[in-house]
HTML snippet that shows the backbone in 3Dmol.js (N, CA, C, O; Angstrom):
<script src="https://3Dmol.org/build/3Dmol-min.js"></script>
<div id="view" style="width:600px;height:400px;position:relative"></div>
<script>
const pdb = `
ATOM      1  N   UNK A   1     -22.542 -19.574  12.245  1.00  0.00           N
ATOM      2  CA  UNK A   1     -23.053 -19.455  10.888  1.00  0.00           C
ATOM      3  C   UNK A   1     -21.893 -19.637   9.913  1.00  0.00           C
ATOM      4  O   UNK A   1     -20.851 -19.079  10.256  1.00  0.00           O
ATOM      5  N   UNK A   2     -21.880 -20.094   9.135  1.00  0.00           N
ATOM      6  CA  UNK A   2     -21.111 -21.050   7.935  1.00  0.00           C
ATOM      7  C   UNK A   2     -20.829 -19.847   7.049  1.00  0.00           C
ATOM      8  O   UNK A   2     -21.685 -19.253   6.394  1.00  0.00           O
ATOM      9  N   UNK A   3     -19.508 -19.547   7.103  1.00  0.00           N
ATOM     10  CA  UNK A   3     -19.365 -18.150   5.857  1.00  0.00           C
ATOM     11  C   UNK A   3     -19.332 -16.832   6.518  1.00  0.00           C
ATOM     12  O   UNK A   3     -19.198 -15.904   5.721  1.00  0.00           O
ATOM     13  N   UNK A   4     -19.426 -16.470   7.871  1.00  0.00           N
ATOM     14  CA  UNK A   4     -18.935 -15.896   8.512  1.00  0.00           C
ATOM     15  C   UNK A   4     -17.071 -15.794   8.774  1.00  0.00           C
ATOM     16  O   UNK A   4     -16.322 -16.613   9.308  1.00  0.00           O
ATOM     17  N   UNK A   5     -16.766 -14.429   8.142  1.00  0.00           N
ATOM     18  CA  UNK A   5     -15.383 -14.218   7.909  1.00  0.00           C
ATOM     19  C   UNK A   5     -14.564 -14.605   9.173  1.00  0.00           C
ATOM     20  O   UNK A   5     -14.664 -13.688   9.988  1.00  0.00           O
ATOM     21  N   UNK A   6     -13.963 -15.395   9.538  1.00  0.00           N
ATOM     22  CA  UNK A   6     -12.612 -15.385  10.757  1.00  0.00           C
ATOM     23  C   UNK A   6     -12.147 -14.308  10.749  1.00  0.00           C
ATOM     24  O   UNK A   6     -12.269 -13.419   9.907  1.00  0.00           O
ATOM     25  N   UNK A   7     -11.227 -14.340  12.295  1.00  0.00           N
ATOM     26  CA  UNK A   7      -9.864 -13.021  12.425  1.00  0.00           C
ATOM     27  C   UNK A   7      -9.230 -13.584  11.352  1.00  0.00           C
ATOM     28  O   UNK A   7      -9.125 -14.780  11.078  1.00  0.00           O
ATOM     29  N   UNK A   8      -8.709 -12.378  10.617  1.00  0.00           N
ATOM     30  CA  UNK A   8      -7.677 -12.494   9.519  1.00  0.00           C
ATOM     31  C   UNK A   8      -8.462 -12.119   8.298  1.00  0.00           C
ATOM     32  O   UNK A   8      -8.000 -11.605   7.279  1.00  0.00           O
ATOM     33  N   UNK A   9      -9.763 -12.458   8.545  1.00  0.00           N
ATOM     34  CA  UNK A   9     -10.749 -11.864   6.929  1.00  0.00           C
ATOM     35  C   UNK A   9     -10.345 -13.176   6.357  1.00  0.00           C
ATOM     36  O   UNK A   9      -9.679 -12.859   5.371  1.00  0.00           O
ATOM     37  N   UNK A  10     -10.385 -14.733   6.443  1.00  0.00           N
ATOM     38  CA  UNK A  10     -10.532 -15.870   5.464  1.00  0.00           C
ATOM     39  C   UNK A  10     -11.235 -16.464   6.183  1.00  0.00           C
ATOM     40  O   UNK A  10     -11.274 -16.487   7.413  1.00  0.00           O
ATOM     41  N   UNK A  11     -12.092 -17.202   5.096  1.00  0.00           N
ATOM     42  CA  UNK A  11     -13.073 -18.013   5.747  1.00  0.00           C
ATOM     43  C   UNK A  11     -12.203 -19.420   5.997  1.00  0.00           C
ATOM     44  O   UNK A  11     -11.089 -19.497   5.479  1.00  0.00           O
ATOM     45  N   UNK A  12     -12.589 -20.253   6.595  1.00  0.00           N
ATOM     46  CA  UNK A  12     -11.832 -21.803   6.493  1.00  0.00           C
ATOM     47  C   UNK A  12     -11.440 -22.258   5.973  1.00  0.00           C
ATOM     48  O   UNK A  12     -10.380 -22.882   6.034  1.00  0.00           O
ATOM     49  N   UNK A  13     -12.826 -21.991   4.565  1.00  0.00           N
ATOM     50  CA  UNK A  13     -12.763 -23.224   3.158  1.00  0.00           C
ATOM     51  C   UNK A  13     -11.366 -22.609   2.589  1.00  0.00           C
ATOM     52  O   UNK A  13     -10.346 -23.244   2.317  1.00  0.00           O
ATOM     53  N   UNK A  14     -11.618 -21.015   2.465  1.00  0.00           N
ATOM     54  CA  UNK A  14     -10.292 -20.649   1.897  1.00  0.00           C
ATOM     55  C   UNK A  14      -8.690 -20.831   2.665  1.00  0.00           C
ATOM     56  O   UNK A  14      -7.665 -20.921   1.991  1.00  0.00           O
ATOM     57  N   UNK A  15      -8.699 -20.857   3.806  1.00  0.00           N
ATOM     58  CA  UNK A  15      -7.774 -20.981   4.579  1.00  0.00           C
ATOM     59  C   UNK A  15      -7.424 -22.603   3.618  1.00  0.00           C
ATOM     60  O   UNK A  15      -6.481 -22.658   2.830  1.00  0.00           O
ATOM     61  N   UNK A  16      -8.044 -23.403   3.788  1.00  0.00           N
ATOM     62  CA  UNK A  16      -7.476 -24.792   3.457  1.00  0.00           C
ATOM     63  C   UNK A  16      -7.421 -24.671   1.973  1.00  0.00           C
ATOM     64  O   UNK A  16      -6.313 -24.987   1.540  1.00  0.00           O
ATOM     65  N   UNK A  17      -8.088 -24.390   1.263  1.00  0.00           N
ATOM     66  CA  UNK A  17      -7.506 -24.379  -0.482  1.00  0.00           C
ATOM     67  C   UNK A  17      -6.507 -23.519  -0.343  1.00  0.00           C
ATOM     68  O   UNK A  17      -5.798 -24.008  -1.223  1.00  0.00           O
ATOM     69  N   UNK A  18      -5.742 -22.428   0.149  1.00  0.00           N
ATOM     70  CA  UNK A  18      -4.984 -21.949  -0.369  1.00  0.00           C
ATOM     71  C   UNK A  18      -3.183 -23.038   0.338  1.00  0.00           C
ATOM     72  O   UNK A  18      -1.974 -22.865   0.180  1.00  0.00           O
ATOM     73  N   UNK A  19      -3.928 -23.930   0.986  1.00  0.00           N
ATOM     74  CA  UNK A  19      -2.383 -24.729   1.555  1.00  0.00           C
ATOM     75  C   UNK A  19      -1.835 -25.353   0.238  1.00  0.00           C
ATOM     76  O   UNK A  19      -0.651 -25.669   0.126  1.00  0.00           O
ATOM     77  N   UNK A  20      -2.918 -25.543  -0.933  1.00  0.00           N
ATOM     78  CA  UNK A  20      -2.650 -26.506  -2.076  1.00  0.00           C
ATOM     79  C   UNK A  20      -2.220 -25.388  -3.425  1.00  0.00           C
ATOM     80  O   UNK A  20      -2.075 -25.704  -4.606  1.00  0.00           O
ATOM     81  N   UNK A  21      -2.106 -24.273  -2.924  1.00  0.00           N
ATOM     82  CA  UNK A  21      -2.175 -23.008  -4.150  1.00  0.00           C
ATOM     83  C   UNK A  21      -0.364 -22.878  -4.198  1.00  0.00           C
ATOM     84  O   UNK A  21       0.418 -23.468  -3.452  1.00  0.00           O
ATOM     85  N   UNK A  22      -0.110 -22.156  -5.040  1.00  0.00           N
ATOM     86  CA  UNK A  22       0.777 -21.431  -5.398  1.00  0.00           C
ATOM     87  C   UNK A  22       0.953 -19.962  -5.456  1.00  0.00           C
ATOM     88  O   UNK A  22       0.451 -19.293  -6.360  1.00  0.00           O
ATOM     89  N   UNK A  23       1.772 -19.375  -4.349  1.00  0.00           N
ATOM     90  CA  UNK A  23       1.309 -17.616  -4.183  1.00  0.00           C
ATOM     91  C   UNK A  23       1.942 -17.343  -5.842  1.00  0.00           C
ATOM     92  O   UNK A  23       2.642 -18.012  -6.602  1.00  0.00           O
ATOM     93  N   UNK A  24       1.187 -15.803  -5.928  1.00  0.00           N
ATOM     94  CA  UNK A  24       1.751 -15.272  -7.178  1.00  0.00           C
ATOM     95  C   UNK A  24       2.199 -14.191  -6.682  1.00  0.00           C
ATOM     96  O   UNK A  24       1.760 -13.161  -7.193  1.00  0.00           O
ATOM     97  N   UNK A  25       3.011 -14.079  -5.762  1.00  0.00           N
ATOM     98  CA  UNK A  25       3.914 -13.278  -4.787  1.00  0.00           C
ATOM     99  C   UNK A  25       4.667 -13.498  -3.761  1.00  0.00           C
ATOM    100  O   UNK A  25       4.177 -12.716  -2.946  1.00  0.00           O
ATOM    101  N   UNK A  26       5.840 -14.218  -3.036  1.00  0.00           N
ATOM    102  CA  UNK A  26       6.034 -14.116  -2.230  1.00  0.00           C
ATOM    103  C   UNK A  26       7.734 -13.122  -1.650  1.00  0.00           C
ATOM    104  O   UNK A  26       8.774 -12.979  -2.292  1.00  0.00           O
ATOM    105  N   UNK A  27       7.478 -12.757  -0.637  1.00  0.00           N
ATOM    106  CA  UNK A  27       8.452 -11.819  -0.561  1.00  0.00           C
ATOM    107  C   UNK A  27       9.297 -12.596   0.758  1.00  0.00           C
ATOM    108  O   UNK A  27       8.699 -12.616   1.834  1.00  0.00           O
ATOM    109  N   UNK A  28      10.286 -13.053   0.704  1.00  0.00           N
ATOM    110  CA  UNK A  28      10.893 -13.193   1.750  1.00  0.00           C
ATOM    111  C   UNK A  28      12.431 -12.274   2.400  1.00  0.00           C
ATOM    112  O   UNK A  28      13.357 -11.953   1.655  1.00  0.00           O
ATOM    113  N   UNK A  29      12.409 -12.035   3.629  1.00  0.00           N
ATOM    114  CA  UNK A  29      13.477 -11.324   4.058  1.00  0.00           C
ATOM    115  C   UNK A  29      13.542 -10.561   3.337  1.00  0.00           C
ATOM    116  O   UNK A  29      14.657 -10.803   2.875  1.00  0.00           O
ATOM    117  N   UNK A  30      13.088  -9.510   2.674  1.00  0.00           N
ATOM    118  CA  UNK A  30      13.047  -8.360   2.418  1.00  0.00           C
ATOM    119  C   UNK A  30      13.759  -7.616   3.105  1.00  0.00           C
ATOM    120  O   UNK A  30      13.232  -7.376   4.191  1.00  0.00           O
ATOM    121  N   UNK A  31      15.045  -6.984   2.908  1.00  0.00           N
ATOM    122  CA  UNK A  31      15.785  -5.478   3.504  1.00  0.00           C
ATOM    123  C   UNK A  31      16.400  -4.268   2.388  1.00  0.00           C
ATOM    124  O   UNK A  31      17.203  -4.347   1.459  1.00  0.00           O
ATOM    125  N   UNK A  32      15.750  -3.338   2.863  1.00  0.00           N
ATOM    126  CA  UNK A  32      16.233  -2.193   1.760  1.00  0.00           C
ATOM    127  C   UNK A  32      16.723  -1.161   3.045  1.00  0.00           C
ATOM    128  O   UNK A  32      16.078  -0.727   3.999  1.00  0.00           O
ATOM    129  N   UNK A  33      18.579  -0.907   2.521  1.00  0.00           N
ATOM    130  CA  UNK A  33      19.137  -0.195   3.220  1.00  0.00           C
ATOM    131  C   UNK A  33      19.205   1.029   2.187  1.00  0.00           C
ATOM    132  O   UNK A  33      19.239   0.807   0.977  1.00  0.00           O
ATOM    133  N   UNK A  34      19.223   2.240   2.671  1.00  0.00           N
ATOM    134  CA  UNK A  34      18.974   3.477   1.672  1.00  0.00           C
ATOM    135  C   UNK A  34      20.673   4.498   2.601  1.00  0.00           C
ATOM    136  O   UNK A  34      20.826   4.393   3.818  1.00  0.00           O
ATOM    137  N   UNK A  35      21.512   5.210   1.869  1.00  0.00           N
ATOM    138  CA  UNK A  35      22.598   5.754   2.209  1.00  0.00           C
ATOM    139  C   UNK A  35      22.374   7.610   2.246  1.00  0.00           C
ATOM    140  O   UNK A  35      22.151   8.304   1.255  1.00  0.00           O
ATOM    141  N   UNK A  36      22.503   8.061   3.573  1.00  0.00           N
ATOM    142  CA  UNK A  36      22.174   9.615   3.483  1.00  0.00           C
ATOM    143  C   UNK A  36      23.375  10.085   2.682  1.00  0.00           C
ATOM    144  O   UNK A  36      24.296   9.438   2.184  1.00  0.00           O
ATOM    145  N   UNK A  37      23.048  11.731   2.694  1.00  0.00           N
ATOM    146  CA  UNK A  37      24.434  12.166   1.847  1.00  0.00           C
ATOM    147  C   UNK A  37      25.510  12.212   3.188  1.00  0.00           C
ATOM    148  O   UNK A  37      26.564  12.754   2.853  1.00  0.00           O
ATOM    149  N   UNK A  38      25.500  11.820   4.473  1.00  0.00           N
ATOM    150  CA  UNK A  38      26.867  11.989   5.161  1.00  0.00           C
ATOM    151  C   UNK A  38      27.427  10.629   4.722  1.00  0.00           C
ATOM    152  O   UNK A  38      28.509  10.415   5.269  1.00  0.00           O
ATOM    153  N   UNK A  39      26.936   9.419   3.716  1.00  0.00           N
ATOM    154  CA  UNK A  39      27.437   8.485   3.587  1.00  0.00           C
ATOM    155  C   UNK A  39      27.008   7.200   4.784  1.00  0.00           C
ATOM    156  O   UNK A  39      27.333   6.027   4.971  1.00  0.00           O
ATOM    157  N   UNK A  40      26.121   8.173   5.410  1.00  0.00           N
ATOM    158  CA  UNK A  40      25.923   6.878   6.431  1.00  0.00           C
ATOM    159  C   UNK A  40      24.210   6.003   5.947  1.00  0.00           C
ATOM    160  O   UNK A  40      23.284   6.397   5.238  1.00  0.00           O
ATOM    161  N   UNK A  41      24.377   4.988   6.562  1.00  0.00           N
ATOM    162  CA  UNK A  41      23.348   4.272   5.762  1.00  0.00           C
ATOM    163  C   UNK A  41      22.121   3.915   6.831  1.00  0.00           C
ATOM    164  O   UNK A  41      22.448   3.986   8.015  1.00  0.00           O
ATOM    165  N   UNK A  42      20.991   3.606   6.594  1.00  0.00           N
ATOM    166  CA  UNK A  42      19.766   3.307   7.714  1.00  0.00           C
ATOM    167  C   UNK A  42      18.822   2.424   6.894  1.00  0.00           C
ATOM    168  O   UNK A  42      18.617   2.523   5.684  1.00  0.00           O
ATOM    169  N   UNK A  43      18.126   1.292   7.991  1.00  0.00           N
ATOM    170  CA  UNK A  43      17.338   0.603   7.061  1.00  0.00           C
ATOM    171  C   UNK A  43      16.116   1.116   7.182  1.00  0.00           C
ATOM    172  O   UNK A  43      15.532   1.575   8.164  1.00  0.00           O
ATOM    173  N   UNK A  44      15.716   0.953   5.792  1.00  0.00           N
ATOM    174  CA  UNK A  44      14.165   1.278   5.502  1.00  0.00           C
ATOM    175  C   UNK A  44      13.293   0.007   5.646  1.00  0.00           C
ATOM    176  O   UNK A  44      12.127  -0.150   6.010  1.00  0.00           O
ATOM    177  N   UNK A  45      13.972  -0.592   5.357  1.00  0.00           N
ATOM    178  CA  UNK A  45      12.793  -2.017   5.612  1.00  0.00           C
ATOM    179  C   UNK A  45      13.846  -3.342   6.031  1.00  0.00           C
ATOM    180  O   UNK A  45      14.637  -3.724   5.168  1.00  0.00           O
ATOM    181  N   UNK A  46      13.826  -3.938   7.214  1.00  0.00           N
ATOM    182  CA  UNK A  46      14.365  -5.104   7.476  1.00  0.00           C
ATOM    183  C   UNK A  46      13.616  -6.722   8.197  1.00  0.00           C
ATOM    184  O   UNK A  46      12.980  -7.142   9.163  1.00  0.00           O
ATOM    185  N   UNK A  47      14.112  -7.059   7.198  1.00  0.00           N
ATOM    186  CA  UNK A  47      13.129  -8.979   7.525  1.00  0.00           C
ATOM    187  C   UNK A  47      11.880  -8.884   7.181  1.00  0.00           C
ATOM    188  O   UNK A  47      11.115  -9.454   7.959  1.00  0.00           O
ATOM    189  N   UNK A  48      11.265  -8.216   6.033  1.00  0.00           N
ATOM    190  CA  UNK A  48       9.888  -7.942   5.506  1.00  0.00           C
ATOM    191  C   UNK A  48       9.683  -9.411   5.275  1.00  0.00           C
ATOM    192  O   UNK A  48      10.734 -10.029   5.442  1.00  0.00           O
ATOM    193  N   UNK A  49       8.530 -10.261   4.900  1.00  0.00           N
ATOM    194  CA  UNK A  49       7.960 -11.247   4.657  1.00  0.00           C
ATOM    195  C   UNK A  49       6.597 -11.461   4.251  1.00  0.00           C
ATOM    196  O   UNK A  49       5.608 -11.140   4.909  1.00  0.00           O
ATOM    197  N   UNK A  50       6.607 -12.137   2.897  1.00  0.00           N
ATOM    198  CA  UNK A  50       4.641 -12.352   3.435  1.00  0.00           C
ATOM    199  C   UNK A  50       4.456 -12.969   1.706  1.00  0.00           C
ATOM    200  O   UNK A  50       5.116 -12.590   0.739  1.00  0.00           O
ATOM    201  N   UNK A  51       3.400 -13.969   1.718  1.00  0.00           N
ATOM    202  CA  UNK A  51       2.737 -14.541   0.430  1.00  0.00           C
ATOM    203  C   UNK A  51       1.039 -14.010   0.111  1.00  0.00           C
ATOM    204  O   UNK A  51       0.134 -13.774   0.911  1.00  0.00           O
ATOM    205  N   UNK A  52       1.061 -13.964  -0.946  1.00  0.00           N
ATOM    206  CA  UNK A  52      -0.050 -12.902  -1.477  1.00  0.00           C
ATOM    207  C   UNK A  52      -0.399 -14.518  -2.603  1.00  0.00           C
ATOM    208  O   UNK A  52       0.304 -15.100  -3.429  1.00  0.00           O
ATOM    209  N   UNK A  53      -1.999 -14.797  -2.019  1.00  0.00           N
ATOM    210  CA  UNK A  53      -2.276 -15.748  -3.371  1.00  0.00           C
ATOM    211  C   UNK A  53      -3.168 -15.249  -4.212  1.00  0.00           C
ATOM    212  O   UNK A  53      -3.521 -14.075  -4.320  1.00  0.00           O
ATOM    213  N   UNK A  54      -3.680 -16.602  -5.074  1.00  0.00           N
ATOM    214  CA  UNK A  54      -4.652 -15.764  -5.962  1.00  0.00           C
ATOM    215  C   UNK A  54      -6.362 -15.340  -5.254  1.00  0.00           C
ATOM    216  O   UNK A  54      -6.832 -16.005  -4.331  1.00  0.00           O
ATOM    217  N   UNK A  55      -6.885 -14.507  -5.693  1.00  0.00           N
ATOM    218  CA  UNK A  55      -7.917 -13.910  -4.807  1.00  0.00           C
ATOM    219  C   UNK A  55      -7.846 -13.328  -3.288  1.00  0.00           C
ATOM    220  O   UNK A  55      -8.710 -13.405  -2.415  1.00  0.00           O
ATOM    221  N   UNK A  56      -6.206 -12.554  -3.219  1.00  0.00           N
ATOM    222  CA  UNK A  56      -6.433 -12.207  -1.891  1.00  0.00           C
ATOM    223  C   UNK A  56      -5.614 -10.747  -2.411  1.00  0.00           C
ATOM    224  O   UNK A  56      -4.783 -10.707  -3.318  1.00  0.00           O
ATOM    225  N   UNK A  57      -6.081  -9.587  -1.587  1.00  0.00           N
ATOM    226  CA  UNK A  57      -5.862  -8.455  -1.585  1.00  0.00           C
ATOM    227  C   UNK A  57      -4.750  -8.208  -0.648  1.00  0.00           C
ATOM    228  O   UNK A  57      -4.927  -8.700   0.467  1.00  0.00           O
ATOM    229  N   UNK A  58      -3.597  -7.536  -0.837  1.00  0.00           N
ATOM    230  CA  UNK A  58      -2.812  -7.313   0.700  1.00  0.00           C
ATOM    231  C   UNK A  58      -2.754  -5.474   0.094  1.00  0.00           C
ATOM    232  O   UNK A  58      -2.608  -4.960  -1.015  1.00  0.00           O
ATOM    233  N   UNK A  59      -3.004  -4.812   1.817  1.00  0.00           N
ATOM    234  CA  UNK A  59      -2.847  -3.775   2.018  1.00  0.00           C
ATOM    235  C   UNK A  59      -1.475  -3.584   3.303  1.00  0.00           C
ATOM    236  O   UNK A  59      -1.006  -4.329   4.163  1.00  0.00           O
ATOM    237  N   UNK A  60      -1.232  -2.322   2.892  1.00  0.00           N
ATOM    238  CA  UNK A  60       0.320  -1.994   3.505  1.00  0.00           C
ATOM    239  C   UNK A  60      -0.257  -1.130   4.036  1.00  0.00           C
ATOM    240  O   UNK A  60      -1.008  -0.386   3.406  1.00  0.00           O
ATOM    241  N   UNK A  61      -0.004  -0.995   5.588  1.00  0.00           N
ATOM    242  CA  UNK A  61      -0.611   0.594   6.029  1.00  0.00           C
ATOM    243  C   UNK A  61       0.928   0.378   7.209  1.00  0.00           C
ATOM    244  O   UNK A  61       1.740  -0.493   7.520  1.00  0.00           O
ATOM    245  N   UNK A  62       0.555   1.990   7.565  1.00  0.00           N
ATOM    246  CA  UNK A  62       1.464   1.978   9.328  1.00  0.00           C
ATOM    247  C   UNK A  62       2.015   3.914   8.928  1.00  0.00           C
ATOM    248  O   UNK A  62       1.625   4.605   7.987  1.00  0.00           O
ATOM    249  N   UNK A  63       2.804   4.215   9.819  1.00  0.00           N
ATOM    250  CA  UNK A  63       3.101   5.226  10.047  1.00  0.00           C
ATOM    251  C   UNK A  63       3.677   5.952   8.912  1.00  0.00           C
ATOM    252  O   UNK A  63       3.800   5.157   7.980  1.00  0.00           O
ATOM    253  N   UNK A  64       4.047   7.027   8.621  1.00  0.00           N
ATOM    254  CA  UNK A  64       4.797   7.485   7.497  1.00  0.00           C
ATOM    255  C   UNK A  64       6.526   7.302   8.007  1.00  0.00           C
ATOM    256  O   UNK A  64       7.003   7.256   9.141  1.00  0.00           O
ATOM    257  N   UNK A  65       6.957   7.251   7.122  1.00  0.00           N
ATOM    258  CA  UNK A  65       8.276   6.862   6.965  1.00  0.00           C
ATOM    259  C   UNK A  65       8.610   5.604   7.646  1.00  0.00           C
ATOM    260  O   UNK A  65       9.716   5.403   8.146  1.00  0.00           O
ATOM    261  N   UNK A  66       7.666   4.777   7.660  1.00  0.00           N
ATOM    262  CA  UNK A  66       7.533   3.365   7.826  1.00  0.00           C
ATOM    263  C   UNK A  66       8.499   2.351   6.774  1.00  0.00           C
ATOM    264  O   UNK A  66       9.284   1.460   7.100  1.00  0.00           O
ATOM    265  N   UNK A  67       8.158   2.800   5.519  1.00  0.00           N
ATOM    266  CA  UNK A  67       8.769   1.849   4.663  1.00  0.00           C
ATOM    267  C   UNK A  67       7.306   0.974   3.809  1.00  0.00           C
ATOM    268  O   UNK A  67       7.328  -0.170   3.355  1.00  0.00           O
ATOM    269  N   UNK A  68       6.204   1.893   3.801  1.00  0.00           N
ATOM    270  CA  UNK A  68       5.407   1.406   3.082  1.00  0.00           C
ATOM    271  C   UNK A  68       5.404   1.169   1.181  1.00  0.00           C
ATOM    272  O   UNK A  68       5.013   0.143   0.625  1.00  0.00           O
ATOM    273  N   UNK A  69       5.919   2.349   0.511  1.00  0.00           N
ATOM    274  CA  UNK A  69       6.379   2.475  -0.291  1.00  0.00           C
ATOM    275  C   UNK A  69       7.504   1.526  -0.798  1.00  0.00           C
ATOM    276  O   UNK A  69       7.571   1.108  -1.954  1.00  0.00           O
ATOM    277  N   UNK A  70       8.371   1.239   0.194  1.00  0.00           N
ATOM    278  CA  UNK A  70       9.450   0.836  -0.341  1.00  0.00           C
ATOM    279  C   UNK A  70       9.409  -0.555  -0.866  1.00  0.00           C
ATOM    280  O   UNK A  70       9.794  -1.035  -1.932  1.00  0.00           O
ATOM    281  N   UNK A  71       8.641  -1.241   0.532  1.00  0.00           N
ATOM    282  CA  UNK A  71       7.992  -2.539   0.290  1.00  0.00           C
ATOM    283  C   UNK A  71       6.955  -2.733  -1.304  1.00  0.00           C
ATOM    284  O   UNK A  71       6.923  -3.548  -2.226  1.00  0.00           O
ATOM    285  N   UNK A  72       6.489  -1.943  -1.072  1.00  0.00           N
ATOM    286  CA  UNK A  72       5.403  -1.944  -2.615  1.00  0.00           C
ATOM    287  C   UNK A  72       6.166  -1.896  -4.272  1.00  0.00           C
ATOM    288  O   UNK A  72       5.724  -2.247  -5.366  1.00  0.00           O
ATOM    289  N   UNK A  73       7.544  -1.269  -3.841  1.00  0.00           N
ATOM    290  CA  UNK A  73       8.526  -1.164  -5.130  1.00  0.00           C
ATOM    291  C   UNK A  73       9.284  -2.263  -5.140  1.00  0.00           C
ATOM    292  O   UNK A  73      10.121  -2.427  -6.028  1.00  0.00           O
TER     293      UNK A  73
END
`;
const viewer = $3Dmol.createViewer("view");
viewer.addModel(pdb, "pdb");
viewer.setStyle({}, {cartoon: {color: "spectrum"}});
viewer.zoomTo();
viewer.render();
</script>
């Protein structure tokens, strides 16, 4: 049936118009290193990636102290 959502939640038609779009987001290699007070440092987010176009929603989920937040700032 025609319009039945694919894995991923896009239908086709949209899969192929968005090859011709322009994201109004894209994030590449994303790393946010954050420094404790002993001075030592840990990453919060490393090699993040991803394009967000127009009419598409992106949700961030996963564990706490994941780095969900950080990504979103």
């Amino acid at each position: 049936m025609r319009g039945l959502l694919e894995a991923g939640g896009i239908r086709q038609e949209q899969r192929e118009e968005r090859r011709f779009m322009e994201p109004i987001l894209e994030v590449k290699n994303l790393c946010v290193n954050y420094t404790r007070r002993e001075k030592e440092s840990f990453a919060a987010v490393d090699q993040v990636s991803f394009c967000l176009y127009p009419g598409e929603v992106l949700g961030i989920v996963g564990e706490s102290g994941c780095g969900k937040s950080t990504v979103a700032r």
